[in-house]
C-alpha positions in Angstrom: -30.5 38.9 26.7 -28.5 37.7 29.7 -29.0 34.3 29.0 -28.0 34.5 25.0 -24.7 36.2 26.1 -24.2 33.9 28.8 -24.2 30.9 26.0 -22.0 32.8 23.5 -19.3 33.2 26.1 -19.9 29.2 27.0 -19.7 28.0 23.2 -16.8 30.4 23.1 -14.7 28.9 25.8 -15.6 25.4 24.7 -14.3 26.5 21.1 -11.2 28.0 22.7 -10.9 24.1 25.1 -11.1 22.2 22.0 -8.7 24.0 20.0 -6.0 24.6 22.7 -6.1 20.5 23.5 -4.9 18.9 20.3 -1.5 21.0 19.9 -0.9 20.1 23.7 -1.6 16.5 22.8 0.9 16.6 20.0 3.2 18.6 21.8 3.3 15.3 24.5 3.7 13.5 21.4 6.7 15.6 20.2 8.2 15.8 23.5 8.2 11.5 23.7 9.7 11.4 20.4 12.3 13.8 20.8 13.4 11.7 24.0 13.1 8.1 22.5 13.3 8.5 18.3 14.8 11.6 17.1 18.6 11.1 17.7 18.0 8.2 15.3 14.7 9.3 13.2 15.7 13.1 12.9 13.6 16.0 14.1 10.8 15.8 12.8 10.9 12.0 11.3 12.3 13.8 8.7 15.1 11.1 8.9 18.6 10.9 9.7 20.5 7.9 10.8 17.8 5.8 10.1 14.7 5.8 8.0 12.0 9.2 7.6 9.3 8.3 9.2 7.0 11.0 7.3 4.6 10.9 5.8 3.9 8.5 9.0 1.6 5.9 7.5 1.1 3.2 10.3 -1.3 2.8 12.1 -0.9 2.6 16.5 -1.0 -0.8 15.8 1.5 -1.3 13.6 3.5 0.8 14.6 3.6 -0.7 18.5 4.3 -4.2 16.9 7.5 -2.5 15.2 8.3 -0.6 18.2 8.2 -3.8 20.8 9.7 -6.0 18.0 11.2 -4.3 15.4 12.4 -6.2 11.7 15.8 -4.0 11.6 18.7 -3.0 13.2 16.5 -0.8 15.3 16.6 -1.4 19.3 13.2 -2.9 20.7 11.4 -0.5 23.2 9.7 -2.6 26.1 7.1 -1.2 28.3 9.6 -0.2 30.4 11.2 1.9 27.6 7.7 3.5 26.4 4.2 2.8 27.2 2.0 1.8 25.2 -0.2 5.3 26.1 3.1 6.8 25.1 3.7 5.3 21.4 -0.1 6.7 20.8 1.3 10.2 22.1 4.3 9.5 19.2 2.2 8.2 16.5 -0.4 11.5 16.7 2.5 13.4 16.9 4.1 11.9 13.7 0.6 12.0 11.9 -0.1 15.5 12.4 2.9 16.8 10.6 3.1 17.7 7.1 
C-alpha cells in the first residue's frame, strides 16, 4: 500500500514538473522578445510599426537567417545582440500564442 501511494505522489510531481516548465520556457521567450522585438513587432507580435508576426509560421531556422540578416528595413541582430539559444526562446514564445 505504501509503495502504490509512494508512486502516485512521484507520477504526480512529475505531472506537476512537466506542466510548470513549458509556460516558464515561454515566459523566457516572452521576456527576450519584449526586450528585443516588441517596441517594433507589438506585444504580442500582434504588430505595430512593423509587420504581425502571428500566426508565427517560421521555423528557428528561418527565422535566425531573417534575424542575423534580415530582407527589410529591419535592423540585423548579431550574436552579440541575441543568441542564437535566445531566438529559440522568441520563436517558442511566438508559436505558442493564439
Amino acid at each position: 500500500m505504501v509503495v502504490r501511494v509512494l508512486c502516485v505522489c512521484l507520477a504526480a510531481t512529475a505531472t506537476v514538473c512537466m506542466l510548470t516548465t513549458v509556460p516558464a520556457a515561454q515566459e523566457g521567450g516572452q521576456k527576450v522578445y519584449e526586450n528585443n522585438c516588441r517596441r517594433c513587432h507589438g506585444v504580442a507580435g500582434r504588430g505595430g510599426e512593423a509587420p504581425r508576426l502571428v500566426p508565427f509560421k517560421w521555423t528557428y531556422e528561418e527565422a535566425l537567417k531573417r534575424i542575423r540578416n534580415p530582407e527589410c528595413d529591419m535592423p540585423p541582430f548579431t550574436t552579440l545582440d541575441l543568441s542564437d539559444a535566445q531566438v529559440r526562446e522568441i520563436v517558442a514564445y511566438l508559436k505558442s500564442i493564439n
